[in-house]
C-alpha positions as CSV (number, residue, x, y, z in Angstrom):
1,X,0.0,0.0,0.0
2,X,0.9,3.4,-1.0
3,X,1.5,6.0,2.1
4,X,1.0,9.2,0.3
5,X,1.5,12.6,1.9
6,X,-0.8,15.7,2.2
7,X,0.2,18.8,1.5
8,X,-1.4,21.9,2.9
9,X,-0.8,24.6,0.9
10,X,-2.1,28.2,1.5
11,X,-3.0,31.0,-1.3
12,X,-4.1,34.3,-0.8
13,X,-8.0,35.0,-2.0
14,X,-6.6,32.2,-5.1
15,X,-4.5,34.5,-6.4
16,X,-2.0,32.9,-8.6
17,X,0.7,35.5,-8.0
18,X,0.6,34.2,-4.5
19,X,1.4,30.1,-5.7
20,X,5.5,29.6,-4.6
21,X,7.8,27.7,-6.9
22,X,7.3,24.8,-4.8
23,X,3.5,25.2,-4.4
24,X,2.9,25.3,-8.2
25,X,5.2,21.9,-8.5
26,X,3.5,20.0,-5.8
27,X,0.1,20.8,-7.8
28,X,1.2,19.5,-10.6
29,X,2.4,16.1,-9.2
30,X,-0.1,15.0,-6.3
31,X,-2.7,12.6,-7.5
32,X,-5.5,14.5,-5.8
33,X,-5.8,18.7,-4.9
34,X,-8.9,18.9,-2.3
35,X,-10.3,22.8,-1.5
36,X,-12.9,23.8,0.7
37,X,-13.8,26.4,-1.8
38,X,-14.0,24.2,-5.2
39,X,-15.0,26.8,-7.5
40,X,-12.1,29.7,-6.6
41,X,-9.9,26.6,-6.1
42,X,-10.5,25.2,-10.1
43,X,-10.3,29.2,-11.2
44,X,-6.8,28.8,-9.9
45,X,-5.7,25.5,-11.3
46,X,-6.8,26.7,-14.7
47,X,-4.8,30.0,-14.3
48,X,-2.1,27.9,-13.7
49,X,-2.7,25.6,-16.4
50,X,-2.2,22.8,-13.7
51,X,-4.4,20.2,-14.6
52,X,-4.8,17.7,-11.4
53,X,-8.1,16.8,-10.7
54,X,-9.9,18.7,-8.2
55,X,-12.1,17.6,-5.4
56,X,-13.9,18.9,-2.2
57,X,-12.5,18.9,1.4
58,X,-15.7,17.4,2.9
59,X,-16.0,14.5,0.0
60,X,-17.0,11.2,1.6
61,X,-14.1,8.9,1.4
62,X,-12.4,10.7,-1.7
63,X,-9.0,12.5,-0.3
64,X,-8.5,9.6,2.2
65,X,-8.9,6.7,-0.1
66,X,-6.0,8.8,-2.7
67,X,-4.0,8.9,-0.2
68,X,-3.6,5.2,-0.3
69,X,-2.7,5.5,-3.8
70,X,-0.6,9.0,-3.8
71,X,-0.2,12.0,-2.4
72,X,-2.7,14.4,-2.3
73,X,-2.7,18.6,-2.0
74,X,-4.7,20.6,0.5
75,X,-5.3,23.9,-1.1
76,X,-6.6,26.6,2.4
77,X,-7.2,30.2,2.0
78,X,-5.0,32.0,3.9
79,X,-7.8,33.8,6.5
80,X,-7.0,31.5,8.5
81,X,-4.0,30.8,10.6
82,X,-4.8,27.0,9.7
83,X,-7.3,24.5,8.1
84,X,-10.4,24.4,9.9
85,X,-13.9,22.8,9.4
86,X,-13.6,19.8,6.9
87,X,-10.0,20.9,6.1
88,X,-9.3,20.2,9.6
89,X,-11.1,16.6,9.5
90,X,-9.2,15.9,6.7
91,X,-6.1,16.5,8.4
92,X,-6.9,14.4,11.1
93,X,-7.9,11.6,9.3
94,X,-4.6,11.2,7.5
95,X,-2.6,11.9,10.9
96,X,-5.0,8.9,12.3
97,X,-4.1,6.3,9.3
98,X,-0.9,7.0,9.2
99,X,0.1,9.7,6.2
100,X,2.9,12.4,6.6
101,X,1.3,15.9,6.8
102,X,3.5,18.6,5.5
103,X,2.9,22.1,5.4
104,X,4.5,24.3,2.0
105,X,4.6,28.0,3.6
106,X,1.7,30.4,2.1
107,X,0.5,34.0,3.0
108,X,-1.8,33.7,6.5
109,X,-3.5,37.3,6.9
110,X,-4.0,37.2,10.4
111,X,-0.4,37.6,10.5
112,X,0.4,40.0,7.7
113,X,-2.1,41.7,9.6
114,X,-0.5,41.8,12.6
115,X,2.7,42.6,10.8
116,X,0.5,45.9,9.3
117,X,-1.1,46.8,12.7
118,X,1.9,47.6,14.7
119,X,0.7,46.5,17.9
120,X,2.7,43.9,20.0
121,X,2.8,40.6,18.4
122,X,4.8,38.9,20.5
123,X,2.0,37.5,22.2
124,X,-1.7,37.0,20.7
125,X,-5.0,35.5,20.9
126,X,-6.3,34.7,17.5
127,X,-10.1,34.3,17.6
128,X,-10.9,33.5,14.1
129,X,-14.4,34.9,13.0
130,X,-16.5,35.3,16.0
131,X,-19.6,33.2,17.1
132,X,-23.0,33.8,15.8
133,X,-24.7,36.9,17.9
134,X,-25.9,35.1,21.3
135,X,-25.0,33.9,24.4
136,X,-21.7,32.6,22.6
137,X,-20.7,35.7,21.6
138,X,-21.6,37.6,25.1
139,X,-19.7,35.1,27.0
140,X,-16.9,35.6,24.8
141,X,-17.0,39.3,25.0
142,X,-17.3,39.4,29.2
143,X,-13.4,36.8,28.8
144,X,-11.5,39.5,26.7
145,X,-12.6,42.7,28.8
146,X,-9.5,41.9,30.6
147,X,-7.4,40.3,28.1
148,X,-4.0,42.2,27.6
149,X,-2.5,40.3,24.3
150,X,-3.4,41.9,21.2
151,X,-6.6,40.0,19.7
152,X,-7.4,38.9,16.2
153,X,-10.3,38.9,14.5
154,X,-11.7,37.6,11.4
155,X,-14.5,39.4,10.1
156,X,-16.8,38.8,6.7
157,X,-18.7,42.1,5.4
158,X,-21.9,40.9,6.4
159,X,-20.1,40.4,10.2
160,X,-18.2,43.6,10.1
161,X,-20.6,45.7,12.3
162,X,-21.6,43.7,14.6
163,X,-17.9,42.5,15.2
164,X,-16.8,46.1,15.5
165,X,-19.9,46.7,18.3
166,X,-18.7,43.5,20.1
167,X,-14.6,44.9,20.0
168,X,-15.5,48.4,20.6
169,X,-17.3,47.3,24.1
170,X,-14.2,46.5,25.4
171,X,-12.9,48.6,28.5
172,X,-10.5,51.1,27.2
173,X,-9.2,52.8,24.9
174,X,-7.9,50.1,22.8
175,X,-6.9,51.1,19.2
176,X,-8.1,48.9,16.4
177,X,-6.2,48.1,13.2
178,X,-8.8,47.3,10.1
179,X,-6.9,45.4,7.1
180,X,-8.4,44.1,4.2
181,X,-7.2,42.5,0.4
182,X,-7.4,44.8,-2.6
183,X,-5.7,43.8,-5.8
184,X,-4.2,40.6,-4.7
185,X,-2.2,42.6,-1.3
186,X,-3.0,43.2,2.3
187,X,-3.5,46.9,3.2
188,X,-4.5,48.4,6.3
189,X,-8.0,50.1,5.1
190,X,-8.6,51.7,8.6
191,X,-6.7,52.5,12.0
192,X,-7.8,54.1,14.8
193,X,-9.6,53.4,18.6
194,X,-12.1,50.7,19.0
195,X,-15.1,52.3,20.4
196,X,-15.2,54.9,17.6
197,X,-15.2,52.1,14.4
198,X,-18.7,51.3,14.5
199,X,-19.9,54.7,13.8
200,X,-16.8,55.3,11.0
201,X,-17.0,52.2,9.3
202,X,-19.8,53.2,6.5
203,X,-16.3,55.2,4.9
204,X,-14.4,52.1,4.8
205,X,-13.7,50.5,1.4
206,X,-16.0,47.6,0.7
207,X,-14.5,44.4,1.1
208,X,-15.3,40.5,1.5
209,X,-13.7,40.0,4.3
210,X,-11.8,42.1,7.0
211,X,-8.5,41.0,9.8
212,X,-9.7,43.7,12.9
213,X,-6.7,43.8,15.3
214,X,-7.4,45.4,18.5
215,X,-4.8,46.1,21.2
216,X,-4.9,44.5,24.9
217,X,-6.0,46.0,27.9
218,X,-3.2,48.2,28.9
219,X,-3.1,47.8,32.5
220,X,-5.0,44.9,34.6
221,X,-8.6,46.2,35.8
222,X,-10.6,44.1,38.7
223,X,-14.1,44.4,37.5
224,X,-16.5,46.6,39.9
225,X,-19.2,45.1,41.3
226,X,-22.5,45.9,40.3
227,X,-22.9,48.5,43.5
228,X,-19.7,50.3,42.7
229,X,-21.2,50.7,39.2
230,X,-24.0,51.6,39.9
231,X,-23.0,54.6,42.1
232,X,-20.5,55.9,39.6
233,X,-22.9,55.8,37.7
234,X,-25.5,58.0,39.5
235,X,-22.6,60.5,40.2
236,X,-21.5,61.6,36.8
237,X,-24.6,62.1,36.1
238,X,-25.1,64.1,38.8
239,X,-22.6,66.2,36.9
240,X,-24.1,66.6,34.1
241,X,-22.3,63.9,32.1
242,X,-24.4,62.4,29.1
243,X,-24.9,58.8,29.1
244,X,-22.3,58.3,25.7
245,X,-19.6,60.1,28.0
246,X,-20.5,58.0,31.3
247,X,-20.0,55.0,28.8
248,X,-17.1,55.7,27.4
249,X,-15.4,56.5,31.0
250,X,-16.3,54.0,33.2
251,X,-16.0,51.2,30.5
252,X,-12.0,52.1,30.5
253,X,-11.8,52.4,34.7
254,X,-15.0,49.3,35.7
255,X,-14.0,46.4,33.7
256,X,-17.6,46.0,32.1
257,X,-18.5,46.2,28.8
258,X,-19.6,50.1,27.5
259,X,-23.1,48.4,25.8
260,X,-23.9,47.1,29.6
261,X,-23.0,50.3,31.1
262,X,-24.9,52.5,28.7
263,X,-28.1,50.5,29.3
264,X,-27.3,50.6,32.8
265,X,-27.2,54.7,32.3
266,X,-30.1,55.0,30.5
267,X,-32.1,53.0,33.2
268,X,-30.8,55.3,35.6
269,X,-32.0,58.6,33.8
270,X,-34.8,57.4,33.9
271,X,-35.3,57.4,37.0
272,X,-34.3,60.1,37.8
273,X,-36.4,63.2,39.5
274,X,-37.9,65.5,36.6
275,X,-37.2,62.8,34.1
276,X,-40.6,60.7,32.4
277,X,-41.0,57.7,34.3
């Protein structure tokens, strides 16, 4: 029996410019290229003029059985800092039987993206595109409010506002790095603080799919109780504060999110003497 080898190869958005030396050979000679994306995937291969057949990632039995007969060529976007969903099963599945995995080096965004942003990369938490709006993506939101390594975010265009809501929240100033793939090369398409994306993002260049990297909390804050909240609260308003501003500063001092403490505010006002009931 043949012990063939997968190769994970990653292109950028399929562009051929992107295909190594080494990528473009291994194309041509594995039995078997598999691609989450079949359609962008085949574009490339024809570009190319590579003819290898072409299958999906999530075929039943396909990719597995070739690589009992040859080797066989994992084509991944590079979003992704590596294969997930059936790309990942596949992976697995030739670890378990006993096939040689090899990675050939390709473009990874989050990275480049990092690279772009400026922020400290030396230590990171890469999130990959964020869970469906729920309980999911609250939870996940109340774990980073104290997080101090620079986060990474995947976000598609029909994601992007919501994602920037959910980042801006965070306690802090943090600043935000937007970057985005126009003409086959990463470019940062926005940079600035967190909180204020959601409202500037209309201006951004239209894109499929966004990296947002957003700095870490820049100093550890214990998270108020709800009392202590609560009174801080009451007393900037007192002052004459609006409930934006009240927001904005006791989401960088409290440790809760700004979209809790803004509902929190309003309730308040509400309640308070002169104010309709």
């Amino acid at each position: 029996m043949v012990v063939g080898t997968l190769y994970v190869l990653g292109v950028l958005d399929g562009d051929p410019a992107d295909v190594t030396f080494r990528a473009r050979r291994i194309l041509e000679e594995v039995a078997l290229v598999v691609a989450d994306h079949v359609d962008s995937a085949r574009h490339l291969l024809a570009q190319l003029g590579v003819p290898t057949p072409l299958a999906a990632a999530g075929s039943s039995g396909s990719p597995v059985v070739t690589l009992g007969e040859g080797d066989v060529a994992l084509l991944t976007g590079a979003w992704s800092l590596a294969p997930s969903g059936a790309e990942e099963r596949l992976v697995r599945e030739a670890i378990a039987r006993g096939h040689p995995v090899v990675p050939v080096p390709g473009p990874a965004l989050p990275v480049t993206a990092l690279v772009l942003a400026g922020l400290p990369a030396d230590s990171f938490l890469y999130l990959g595109e964020l869970p469906a709006p729920g309980a999911a993506r609250h939870e996940l939101l109340g774990s980073l409010a104290l997080e101090r390594r620079t986060i990474v975010v995947v976000a598609s265009a029909p994601d992007l506002a919501d994602a920037l809501l959910v980042l801006g929240e965070l306690p802090g100033e943090r600043p935000l790095v937007a970057v985005a793939v126009s003409n086959g090369a990463a470019d940062v398409v926005w940079r600035g603080v967190a909180a204020r994306a959601p409202d500037l993002m209309q201006d951004w260049p239209a894109r499929e799919r966004y990296v947002l990297v957003v700095g870490g909390a820049r100093e550890q804050v214990s998270r108020w109780d709800e009392d202590r909240l609560r009174s801080q609260v009451r007393a900037r308003l007192a002052l004459g504060l609006g409930v934006k501003e009240v927001s904005r500063q006791l989401a960088a001092e409290s440790g809760w999110p700004r979209r809790a403490i803004y509902r929190l505010a309003v309730d308040i006002t509400r309640l308070l003497p002169g104010k309709p009931s």
